[in-house]
C-alpha positions in Angstrom: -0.1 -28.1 -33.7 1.8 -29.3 -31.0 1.4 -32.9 -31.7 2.5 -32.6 -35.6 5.7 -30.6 -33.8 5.8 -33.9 -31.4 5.5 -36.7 -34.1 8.5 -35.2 -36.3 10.8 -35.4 -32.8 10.8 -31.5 -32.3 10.7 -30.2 -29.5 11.4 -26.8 -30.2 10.0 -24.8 -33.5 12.1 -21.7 -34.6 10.3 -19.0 -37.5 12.5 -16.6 -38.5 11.0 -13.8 -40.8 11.5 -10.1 -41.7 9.2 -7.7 -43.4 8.5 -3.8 -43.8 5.7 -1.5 -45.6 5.7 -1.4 -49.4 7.8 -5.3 -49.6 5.9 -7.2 -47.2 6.9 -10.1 -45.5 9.3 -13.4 -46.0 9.5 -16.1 -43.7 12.8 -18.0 -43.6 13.1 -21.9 -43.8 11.8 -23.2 -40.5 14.0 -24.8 -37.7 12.8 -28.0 -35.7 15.0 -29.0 -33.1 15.0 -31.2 -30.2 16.8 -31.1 -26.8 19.8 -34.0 -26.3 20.8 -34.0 -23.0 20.0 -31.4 -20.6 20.4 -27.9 -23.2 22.5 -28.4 -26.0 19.6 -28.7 -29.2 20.0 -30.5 -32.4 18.4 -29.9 -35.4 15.1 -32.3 -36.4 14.3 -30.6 -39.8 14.6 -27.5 -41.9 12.2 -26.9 -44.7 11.1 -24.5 -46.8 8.0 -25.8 -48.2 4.2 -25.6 -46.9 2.4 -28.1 -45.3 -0.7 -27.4 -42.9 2.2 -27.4 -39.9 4.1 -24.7 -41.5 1.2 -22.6 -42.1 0.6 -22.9 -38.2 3.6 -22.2 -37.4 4.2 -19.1 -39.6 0.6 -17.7 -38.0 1.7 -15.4 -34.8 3.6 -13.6 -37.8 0.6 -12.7 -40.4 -2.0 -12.5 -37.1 0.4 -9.5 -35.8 1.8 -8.2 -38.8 -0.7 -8.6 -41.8 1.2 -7.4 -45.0 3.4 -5.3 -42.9 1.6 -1.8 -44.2 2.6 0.9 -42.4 5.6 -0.6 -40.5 9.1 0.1 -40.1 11.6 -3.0 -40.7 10.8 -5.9 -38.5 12.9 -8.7 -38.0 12.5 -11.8 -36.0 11.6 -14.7 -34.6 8.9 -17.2 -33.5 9.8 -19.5 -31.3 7.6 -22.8 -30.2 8.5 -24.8 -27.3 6.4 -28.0 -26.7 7.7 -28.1 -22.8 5.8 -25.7 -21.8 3.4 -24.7 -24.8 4.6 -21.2 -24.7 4.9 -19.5 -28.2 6.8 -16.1 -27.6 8.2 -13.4 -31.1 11.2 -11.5 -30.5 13.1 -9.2 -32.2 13.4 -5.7 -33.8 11.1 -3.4 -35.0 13.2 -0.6 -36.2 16.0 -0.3 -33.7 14.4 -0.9 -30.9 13.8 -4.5 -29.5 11.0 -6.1 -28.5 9.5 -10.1 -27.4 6.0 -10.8 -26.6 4.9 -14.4 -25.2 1.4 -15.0 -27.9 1.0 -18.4 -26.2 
């Protein structure tokens, strides 16, 4: 996983997504960026279609939320940073915030 983020010059992986009972969920196209300098990123890649990377990527989302049954509106993201292999999802679930390291 990290290597396939490594060989495309990413060091940073973004997932966006959203979901909710009865429609579950949609991930937006995926952001690959990479630092320049010390922290200003730049984009690598954004793509929407699936490869074996962007099925790895997408995972923390479908291994927490399933088909979304039974939740409220959750919005988010899933962000990868190769630095420090640390995998953390953010967002809202409902009005109320929330961000959980899955590393």
């Amino acid at each position: 996983m990290w290597d396939g983020l490594e060989r495309r010059g990413a060091t940073v992986a973004v997932v966006a997504f959203s979901g909710r009972a009865g429609q579950g969920g949609r991930i937006e196209p995926i952001r690959l960026s990479r630092h320049d300098g010390e922290q200003d990123l730049v984009d690598v890649d954004r793509w929407m279609y699936r490869d074996e990377l962007a099925f790895a990527l997408e995972a923390p989302v479908w291994d927490r939320y399933g088909t979304f049954a039974g939740h409220p509106l959750i919005r988010g993201t899933v962000t990868w940073t190769t630095a420090d292999r640390r995998v953390v999802i953010a967002g809202r679930r409902g009005s109320e915030p929330f961000e959980e390291d899955v590393s």
